[in-house]
Jmol script that loads the backbone (N, CA, C; Angstrom):
load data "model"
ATOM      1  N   UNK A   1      -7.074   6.814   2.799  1.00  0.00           N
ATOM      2  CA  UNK A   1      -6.821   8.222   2.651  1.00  0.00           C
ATOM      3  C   UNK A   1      -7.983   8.833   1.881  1.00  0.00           C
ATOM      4  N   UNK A   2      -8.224   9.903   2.097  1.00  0.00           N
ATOM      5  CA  UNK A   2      -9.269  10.704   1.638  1.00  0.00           C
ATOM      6  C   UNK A   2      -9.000  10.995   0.246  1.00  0.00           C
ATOM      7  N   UNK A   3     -10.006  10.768  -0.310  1.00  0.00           N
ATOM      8  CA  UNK A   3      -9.821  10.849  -2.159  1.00  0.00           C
ATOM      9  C   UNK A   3      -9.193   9.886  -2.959  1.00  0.00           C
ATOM     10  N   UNK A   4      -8.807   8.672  -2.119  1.00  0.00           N
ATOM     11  CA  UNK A   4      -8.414   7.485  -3.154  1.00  0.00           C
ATOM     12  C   UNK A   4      -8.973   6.345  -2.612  1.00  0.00           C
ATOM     13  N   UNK A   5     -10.564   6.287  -3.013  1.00  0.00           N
ATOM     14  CA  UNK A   5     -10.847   5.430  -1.961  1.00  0.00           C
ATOM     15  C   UNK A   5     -10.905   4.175  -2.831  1.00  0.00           C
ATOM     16  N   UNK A   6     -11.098   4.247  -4.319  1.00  0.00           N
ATOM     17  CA  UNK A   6     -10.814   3.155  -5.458  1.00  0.00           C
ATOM     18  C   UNK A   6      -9.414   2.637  -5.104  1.00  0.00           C
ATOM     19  N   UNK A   7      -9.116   3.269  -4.850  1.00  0.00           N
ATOM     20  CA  UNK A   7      -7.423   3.094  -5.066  1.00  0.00           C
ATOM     21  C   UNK A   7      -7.229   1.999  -3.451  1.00  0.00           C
ATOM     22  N   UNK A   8      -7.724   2.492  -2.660  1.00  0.00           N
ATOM     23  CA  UNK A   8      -7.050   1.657  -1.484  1.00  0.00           C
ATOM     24  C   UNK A   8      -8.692   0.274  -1.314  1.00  0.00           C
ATOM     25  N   UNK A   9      -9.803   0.496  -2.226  1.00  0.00           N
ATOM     26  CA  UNK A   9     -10.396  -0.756  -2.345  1.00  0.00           C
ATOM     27  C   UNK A   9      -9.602  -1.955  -3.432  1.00  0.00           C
ATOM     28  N   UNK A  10      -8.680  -1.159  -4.035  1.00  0.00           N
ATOM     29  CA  UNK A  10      -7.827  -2.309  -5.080  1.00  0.00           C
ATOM     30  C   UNK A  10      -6.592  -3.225  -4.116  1.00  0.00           C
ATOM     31  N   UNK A  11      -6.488  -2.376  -3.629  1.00  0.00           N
ATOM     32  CA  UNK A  11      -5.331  -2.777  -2.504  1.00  0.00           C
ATOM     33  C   UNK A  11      -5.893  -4.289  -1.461  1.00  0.00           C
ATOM     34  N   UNK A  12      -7.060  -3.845  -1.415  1.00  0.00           N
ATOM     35  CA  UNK A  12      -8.023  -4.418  -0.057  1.00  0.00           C
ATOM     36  C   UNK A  12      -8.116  -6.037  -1.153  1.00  0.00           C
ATOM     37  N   UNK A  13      -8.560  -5.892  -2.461  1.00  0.00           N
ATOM     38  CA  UNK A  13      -8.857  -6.750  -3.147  1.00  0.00           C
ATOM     39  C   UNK A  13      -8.241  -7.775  -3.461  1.00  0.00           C
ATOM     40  N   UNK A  14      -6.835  -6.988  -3.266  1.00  0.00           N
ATOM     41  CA  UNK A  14      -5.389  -8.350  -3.729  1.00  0.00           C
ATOM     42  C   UNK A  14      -5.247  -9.018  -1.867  1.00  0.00           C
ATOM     43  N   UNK A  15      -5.227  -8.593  -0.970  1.00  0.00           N
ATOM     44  CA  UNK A  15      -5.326  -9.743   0.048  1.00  0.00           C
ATOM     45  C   UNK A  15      -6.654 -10.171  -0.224  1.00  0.00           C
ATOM     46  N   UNK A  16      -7.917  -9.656  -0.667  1.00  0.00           N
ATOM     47  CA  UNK A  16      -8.766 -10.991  -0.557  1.00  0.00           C
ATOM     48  C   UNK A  16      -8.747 -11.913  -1.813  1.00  0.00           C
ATOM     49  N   UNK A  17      -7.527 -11.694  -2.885  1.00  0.00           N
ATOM     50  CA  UNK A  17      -6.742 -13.204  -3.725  1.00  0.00           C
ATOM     51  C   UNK A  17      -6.395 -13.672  -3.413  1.00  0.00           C
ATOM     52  N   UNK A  18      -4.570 -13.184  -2.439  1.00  0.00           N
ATOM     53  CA  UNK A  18      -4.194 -13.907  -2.924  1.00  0.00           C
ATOM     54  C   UNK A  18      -3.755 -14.446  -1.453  1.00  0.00           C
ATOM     55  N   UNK A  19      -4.500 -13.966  -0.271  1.00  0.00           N
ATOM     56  CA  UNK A  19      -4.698 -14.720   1.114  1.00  0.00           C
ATOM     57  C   UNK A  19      -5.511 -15.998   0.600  1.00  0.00           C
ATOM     58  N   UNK A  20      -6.136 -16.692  -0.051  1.00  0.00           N
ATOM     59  CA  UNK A  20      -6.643 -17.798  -0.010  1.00  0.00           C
ATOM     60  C   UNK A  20      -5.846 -18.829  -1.534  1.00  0.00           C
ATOM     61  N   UNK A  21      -4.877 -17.594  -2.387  1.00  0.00           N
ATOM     62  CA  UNK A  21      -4.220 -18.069  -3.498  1.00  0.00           C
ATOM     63  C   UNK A  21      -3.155 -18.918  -2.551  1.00  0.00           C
ATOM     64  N   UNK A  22      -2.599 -18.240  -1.948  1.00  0.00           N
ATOM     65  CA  UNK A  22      -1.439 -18.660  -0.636  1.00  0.00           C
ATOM     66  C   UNK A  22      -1.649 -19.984  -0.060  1.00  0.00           C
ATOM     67  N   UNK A  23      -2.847 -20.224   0.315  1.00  0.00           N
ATOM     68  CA  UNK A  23      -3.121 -21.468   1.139  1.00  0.00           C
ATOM     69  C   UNK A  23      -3.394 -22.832  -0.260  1.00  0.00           C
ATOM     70  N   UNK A  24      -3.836 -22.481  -0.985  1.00  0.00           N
ATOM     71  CA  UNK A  24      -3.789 -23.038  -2.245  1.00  0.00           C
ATOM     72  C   UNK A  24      -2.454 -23.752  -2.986  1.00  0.00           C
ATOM     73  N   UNK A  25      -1.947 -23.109  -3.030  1.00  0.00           N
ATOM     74  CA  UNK A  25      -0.794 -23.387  -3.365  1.00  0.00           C
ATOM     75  C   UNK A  25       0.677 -23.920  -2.738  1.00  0.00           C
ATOM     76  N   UNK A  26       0.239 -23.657  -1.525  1.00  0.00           N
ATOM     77  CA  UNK A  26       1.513 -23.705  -0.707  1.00  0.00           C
ATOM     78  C   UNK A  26       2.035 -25.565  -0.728  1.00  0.00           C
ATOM     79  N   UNK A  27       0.721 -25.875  -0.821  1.00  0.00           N
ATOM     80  CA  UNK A  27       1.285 -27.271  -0.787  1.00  0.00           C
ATOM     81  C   UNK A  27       2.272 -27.997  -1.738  1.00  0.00           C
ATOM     82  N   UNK A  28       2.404 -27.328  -3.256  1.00  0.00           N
ATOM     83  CA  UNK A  28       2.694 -27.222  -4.024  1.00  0.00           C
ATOM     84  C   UNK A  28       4.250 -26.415  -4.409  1.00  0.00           C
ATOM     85  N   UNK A  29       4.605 -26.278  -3.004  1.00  0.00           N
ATOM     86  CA  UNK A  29       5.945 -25.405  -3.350  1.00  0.00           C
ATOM     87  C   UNK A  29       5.625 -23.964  -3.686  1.00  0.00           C
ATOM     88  N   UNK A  30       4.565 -23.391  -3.728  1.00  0.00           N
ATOM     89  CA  UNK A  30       4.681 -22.103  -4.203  1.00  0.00           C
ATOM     90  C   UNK A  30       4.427 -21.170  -3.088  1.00  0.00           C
ATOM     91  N   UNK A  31       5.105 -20.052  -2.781  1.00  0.00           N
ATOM     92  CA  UNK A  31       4.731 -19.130  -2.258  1.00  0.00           C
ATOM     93  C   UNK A  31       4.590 -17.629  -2.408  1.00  0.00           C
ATOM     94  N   UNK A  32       3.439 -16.938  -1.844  1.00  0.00           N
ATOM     95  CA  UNK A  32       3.246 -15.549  -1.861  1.00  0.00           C
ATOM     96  C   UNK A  32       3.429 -14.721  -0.966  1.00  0.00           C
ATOM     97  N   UNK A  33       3.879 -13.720  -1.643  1.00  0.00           N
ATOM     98  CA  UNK A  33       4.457 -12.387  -0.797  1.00  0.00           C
ATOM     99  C   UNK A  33       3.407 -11.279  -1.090  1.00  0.00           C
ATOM    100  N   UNK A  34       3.174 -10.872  -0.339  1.00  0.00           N
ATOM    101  CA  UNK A  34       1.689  -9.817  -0.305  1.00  0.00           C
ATOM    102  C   UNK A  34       2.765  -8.617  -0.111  1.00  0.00           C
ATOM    103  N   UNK A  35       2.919  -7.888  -0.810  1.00  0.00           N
ATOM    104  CA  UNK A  35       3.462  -6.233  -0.499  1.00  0.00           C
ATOM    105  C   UNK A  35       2.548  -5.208  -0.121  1.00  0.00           C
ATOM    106  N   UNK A  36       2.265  -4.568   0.571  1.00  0.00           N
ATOM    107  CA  UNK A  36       1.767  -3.752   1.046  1.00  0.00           C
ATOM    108  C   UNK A  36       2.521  -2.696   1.238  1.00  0.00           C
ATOM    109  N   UNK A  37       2.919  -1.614  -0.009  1.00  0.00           N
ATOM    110  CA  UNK A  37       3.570   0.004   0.191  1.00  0.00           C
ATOM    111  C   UNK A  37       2.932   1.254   0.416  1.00  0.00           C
ATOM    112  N   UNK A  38       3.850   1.657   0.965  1.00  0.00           N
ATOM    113  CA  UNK A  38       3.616   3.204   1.377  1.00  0.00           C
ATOM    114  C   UNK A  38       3.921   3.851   0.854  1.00  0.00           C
ATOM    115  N   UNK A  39       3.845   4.976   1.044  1.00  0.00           N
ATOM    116  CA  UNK A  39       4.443   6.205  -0.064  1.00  0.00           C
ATOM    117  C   UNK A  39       5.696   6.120  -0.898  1.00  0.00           C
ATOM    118  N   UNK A  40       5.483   5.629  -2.215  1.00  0.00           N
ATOM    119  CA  UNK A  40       6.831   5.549  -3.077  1.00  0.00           C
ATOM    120  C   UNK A  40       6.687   6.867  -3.602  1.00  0.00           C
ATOM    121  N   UNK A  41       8.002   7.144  -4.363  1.00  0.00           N
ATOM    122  CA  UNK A  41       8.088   8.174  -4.934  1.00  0.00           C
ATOM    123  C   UNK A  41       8.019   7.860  -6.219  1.00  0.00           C
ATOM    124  N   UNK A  42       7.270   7.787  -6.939  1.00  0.00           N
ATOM    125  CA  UNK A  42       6.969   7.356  -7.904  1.00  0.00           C
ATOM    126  C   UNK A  42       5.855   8.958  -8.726  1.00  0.00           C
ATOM    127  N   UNK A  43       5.417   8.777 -10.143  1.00  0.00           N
ATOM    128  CA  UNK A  43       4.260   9.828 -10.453  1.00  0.00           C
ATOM    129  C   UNK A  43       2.779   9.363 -10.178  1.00  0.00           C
ATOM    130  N   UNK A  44       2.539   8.416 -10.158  1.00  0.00           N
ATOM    131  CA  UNK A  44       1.148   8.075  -9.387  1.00  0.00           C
ATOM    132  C   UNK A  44       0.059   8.757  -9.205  1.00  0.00           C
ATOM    133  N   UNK A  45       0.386   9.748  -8.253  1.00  0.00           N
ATOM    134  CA  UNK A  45      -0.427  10.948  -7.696  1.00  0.00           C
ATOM    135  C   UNK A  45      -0.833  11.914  -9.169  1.00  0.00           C
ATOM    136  N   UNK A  46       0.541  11.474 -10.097  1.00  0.00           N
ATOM    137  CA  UNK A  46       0.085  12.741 -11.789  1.00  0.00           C
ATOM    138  C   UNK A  46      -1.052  12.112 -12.584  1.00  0.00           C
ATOM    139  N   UNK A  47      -1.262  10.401 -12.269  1.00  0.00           N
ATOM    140  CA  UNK A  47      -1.865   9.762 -12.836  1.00  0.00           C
ATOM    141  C   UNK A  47      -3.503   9.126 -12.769  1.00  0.00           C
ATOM    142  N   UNK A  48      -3.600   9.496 -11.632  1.00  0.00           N
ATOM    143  CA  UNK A  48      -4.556   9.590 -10.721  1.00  0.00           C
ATOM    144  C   UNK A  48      -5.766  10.040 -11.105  1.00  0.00           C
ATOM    145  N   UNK A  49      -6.870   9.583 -11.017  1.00  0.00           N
ATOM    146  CA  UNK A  49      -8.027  10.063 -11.388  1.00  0.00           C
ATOM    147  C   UNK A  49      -9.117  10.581 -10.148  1.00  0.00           C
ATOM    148  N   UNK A  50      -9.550  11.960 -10.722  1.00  0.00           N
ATOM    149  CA  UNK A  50     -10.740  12.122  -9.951  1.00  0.00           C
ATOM    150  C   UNK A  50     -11.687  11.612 -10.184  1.00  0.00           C
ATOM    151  N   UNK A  51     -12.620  12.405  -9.279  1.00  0.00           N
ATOM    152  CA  UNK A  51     -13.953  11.800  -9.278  1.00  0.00           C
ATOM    153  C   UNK A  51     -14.818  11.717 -10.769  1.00  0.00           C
ATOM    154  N   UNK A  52     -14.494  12.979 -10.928  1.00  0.00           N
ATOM    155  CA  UNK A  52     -15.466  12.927 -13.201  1.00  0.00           C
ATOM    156  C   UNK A  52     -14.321  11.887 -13.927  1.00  0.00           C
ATOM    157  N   UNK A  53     -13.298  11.595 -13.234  1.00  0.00           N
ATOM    158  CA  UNK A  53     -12.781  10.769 -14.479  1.00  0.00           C
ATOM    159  C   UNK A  53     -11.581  11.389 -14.995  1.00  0.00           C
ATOM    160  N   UNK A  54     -11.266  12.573 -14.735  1.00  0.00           N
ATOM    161  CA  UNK A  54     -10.193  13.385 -15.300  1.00  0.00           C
ATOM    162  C   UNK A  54      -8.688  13.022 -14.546  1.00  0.00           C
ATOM    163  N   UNK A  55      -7.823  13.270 -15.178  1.00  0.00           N
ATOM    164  CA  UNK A  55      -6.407  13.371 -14.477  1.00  0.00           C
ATOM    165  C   UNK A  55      -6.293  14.111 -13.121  1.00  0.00           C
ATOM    166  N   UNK A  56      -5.451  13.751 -12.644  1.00  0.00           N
ATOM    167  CA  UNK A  56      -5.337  14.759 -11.336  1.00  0.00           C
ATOM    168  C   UNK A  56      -4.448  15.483 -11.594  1.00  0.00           C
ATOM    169  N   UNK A  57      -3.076  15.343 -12.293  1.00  0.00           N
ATOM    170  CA  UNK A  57      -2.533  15.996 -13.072  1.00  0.00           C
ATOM    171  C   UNK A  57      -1.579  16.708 -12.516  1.00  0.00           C
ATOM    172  N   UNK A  58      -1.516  16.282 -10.744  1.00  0.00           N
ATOM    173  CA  UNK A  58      -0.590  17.138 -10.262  1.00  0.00           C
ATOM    174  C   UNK A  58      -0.038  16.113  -8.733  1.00  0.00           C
ATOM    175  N   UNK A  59       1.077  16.031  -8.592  1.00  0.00           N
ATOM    176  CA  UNK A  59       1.812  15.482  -7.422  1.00  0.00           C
ATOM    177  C   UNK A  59       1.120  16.034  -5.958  1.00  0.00           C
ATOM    178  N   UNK A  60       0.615  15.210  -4.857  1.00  0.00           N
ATOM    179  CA  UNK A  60       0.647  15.523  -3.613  1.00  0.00           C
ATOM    180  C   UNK A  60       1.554  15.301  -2.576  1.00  0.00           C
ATOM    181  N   UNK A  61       2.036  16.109  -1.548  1.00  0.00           N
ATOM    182  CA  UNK A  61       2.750  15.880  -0.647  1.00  0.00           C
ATOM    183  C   UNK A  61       3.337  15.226  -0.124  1.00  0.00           C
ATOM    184  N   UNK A  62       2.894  13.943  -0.385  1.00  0.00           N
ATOM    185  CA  UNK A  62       3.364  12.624   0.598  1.00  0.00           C
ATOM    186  C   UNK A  62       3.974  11.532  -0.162  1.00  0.00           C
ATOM    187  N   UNK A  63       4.338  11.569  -1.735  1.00  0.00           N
ATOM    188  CA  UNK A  63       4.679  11.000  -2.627  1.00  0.00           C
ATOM    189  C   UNK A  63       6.267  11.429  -2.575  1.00  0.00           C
ATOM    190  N   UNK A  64       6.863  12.719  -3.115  1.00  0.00           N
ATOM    191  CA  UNK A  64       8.061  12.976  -2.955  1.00  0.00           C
ATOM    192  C   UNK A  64       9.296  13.349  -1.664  1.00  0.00           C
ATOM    193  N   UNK A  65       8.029  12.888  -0.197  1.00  0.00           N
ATOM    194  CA  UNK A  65       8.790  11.989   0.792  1.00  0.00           C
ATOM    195  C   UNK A  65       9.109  10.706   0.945  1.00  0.00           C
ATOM    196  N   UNK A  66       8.430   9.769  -0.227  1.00  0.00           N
ATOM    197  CA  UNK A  66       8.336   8.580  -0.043  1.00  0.00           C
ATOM    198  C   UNK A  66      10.157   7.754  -0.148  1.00  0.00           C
ATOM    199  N   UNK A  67       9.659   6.852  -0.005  1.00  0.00           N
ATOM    200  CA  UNK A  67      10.957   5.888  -0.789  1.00  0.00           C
ATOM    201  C   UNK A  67      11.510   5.501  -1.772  1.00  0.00           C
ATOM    202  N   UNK A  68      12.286   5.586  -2.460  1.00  0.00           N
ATOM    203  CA  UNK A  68      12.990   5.451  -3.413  1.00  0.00           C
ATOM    204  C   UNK A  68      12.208   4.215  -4.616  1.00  0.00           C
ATOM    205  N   UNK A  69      11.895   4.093  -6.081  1.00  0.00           N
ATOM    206  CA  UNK A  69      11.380   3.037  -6.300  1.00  0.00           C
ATOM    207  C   UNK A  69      12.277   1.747  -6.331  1.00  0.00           C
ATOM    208  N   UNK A  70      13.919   2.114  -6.375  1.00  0.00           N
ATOM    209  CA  UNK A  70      14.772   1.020  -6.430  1.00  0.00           C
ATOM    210  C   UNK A  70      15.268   0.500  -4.696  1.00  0.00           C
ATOM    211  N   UNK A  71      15.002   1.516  -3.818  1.00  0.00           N
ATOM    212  CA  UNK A  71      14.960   0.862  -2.368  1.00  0.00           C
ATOM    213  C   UNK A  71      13.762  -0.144  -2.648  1.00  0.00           C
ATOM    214  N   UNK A  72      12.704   0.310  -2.817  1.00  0.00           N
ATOM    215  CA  UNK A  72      11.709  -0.590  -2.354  1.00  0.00           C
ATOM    216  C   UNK A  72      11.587  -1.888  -3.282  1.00  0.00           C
ATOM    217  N   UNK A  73      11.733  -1.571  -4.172  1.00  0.00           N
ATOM    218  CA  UNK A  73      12.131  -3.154  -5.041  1.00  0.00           C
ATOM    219  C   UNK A  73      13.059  -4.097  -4.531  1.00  0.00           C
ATOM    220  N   UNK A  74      13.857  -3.297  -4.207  1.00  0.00           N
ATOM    221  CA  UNK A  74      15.067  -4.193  -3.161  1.00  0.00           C
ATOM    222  C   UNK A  74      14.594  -4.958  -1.877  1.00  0.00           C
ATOM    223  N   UNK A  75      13.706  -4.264  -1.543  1.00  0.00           N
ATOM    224  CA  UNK A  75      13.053  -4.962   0.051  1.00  0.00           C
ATOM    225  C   UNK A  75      11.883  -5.692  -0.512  1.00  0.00           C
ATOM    226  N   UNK A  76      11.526  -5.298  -1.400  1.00  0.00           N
ATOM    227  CA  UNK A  76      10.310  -6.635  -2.215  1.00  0.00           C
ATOM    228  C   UNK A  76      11.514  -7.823  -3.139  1.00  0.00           C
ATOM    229  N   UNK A  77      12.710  -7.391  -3.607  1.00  0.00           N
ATOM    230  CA  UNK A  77      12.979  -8.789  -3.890  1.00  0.00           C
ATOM    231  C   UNK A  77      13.573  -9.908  -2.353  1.00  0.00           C
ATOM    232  N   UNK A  78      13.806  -8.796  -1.175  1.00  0.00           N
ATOM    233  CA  UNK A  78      14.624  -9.749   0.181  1.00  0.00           C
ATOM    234  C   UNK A  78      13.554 -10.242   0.575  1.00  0.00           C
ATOM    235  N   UNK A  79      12.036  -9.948   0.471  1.00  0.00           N
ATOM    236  CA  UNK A  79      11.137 -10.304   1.389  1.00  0.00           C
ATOM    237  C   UNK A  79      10.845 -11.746   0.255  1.00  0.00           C
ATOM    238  N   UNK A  80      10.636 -11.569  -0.755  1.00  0.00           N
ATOM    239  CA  UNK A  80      10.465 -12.798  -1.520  1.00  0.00           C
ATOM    240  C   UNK A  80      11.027 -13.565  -1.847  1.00  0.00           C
ATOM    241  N   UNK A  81      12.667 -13.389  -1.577  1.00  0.00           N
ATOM    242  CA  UNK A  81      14.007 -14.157  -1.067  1.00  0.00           C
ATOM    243  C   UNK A  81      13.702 -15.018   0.015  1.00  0.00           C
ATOM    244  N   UNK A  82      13.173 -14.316   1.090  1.00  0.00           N
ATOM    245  CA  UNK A  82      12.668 -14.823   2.263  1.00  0.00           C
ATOM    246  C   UNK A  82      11.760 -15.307   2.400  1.00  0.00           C
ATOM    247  N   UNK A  83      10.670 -15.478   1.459  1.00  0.00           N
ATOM    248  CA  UNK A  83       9.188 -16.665   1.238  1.00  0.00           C
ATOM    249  C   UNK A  83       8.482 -15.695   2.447  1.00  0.00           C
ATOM    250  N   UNK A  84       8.681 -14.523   2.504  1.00  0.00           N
ATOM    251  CA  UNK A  84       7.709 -13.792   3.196  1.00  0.00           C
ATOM    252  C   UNK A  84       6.092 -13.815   3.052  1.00  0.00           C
ATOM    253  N   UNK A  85       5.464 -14.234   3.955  1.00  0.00           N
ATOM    254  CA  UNK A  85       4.069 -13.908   3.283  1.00  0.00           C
ATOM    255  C   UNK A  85       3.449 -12.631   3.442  1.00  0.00           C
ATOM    256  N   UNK A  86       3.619 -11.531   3.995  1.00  0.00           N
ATOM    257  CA  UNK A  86       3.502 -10.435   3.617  1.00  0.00           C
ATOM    258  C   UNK A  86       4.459  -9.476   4.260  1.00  0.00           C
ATOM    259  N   UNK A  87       4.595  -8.191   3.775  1.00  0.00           N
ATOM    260  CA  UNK A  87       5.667  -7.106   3.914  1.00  0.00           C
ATOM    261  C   UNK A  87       5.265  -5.675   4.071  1.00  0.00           C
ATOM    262  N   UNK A  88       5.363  -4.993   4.803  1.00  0.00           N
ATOM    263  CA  UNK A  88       4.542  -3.494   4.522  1.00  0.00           C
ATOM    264  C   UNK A  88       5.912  -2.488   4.434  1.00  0.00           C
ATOM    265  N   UNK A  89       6.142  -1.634   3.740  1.00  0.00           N
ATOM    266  CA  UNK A  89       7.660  -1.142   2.990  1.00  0.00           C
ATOM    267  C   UNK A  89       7.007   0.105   2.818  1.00  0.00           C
ATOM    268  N   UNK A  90       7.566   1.190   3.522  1.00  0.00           N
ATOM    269  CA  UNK A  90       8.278   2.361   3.033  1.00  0.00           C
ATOM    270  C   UNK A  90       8.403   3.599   4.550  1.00  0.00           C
ATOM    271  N   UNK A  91       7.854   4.070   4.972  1.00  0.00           N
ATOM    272  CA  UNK A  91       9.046   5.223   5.738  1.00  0.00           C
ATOM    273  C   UNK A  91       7.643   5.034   7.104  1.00  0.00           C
ATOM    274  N   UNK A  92       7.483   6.372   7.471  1.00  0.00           N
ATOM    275  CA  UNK A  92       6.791   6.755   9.274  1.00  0.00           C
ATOM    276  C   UNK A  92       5.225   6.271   8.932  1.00  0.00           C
ATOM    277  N   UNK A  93       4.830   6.149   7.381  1.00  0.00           N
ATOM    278  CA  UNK A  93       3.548   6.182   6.720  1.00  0.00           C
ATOM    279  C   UNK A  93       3.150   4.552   7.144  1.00  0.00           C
ATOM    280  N   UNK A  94       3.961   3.696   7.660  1.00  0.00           N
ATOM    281  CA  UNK A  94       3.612   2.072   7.479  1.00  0.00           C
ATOM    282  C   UNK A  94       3.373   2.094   9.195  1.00  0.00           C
ATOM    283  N   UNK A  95       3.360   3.068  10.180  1.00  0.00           N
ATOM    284  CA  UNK A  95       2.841   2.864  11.408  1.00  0.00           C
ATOM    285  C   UNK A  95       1.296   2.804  11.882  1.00  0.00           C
ATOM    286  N   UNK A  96       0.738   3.572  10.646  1.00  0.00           N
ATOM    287  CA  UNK A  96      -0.748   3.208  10.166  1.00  0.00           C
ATOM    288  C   UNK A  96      -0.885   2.114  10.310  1.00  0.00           C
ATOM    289  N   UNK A  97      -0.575   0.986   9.955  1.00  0.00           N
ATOM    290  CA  UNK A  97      -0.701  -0.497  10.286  1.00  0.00           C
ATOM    291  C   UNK A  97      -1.130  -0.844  11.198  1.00  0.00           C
ATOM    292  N   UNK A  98       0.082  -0.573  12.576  1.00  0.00           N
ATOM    293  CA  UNK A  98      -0.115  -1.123  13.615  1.00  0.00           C
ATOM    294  C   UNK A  98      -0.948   0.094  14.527  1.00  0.00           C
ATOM    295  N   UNK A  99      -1.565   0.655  13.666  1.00  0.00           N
ATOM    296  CA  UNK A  99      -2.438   1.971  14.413  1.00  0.00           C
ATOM    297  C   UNK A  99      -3.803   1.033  14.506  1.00  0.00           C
ATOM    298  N   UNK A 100      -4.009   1.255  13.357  1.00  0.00           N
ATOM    299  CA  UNK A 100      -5.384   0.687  12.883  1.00  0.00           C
ATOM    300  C   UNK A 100      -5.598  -0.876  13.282  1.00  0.00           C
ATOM    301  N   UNK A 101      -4.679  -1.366  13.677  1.00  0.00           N
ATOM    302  CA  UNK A 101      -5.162  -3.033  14.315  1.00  0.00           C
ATOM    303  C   UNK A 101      -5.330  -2.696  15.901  1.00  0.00           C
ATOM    304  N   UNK A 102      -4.264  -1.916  16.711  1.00  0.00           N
ATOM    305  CA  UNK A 102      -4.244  -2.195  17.757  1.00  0.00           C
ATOM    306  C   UNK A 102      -5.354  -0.930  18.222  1.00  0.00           C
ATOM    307  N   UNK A 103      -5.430   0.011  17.637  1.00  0.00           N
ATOM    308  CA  UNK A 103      -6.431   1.119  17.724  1.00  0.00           C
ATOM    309  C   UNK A 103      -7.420   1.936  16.717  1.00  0.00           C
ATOM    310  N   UNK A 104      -8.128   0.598  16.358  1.00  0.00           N
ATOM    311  CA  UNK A 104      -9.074   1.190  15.232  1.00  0.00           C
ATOM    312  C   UNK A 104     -10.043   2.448  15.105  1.00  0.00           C
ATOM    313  N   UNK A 105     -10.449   2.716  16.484  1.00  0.00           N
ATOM    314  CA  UNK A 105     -11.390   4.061  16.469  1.00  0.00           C
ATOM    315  C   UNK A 105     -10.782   5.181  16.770  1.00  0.00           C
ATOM    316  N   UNK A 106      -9.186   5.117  16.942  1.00  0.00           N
ATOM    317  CA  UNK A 106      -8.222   6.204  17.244  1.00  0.00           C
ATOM    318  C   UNK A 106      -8.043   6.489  15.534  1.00  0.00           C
ATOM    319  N   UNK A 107      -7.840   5.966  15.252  1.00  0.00           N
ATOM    320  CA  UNK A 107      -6.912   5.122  13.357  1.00  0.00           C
ATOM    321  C   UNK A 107      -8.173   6.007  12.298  1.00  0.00           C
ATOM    322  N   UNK A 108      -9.193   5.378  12.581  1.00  0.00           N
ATOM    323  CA  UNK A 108     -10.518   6.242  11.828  1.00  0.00           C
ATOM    324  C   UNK A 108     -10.683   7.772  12.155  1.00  0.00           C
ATOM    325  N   UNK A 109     -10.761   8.126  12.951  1.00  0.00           N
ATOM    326  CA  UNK A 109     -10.669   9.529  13.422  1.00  0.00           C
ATOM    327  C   UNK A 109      -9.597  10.317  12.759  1.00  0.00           C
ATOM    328  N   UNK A 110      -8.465   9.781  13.171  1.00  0.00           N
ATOM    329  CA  UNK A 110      -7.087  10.382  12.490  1.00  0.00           C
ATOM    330  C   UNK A 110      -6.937  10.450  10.949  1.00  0.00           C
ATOM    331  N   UNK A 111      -7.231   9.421  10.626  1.00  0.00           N
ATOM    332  CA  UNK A 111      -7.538   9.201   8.507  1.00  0.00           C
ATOM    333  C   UNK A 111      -8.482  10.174   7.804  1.00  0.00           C
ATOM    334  N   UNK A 112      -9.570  10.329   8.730  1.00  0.00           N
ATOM    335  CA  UNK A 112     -10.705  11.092   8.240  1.00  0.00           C
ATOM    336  C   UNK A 112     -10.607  12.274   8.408  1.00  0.00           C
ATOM    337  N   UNK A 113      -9.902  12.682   9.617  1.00  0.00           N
ATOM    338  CA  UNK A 113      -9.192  14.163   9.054  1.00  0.00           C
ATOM    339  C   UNK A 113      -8.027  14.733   8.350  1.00  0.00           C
ATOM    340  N   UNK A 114      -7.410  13.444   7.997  1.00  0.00           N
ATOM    341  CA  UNK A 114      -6.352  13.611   6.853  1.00  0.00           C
ATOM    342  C   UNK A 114      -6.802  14.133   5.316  1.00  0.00           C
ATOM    343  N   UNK A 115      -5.597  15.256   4.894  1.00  0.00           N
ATOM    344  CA  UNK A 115      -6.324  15.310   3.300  1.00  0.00           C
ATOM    345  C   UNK A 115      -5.184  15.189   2.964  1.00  0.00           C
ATOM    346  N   UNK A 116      -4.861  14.449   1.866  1.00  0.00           N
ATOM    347  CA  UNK A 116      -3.432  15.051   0.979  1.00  0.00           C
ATOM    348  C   UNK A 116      -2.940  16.018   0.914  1.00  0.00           C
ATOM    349  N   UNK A 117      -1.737  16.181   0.900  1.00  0.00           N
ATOM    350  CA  UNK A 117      -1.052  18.186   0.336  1.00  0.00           C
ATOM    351  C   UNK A 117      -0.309  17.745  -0.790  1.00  0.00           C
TER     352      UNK A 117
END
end "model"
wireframe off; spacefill off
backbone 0.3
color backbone group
């Protein structure tokens, strides 16, 4: 999304952990659940930093459609109930997914003219 591009390189960073933490360990009885969410409703967006560094200081659009933070905890504790290895959780915002794999130069086009409201 346009204007959080720190924000969705942090995202990018935890599959390149804990996709190779996973194979590591598994032998060992342990397993990982990679969550991957969408718009919670959470303050986030109040917390948010621009570009100088300052607060953003104000909620965008797509946050107080999101999902509930106690729905989605709920589907992150069933998926890790379930030794899921990864999960993508929350509302019409997680079809991006299967946009961007099965139609990446449709997926880029569409993102890049997205702005927050």
């Amino acid at each position: 999304m346009r204007g959080r591009s720190g924000y969705a390189a942090s995202k990018h960073a935890l599959h390149g952990y804990f996709e190779p933490l996973r194979a590591e360990v598994r032998s060992i009885g342990i397993a990982v659940t990679l969550v991957r969410p969408g718009y919670i409703d959470t303050d986030l967006p109040l917390r948010a930093l621009t570009g100088d560094g300052r607060s953003q200081g104000q909620r965008d659009g797509t946050h107080p459609r999101g999902m509930s933070p106690s729905a989605c905890a709920a589907r992150i504790l069933e998926s890790i109930e379930r030794r899921r290895e990864e999960v993508v959780i929350g509302g019409w915002e997680t079809y991006a997914v299967s946009l961007k794999r099965l139609f990446p130069r449709l997926f880029a086009r569409a993102i890049s003219a997205y702005a927050p409201t």
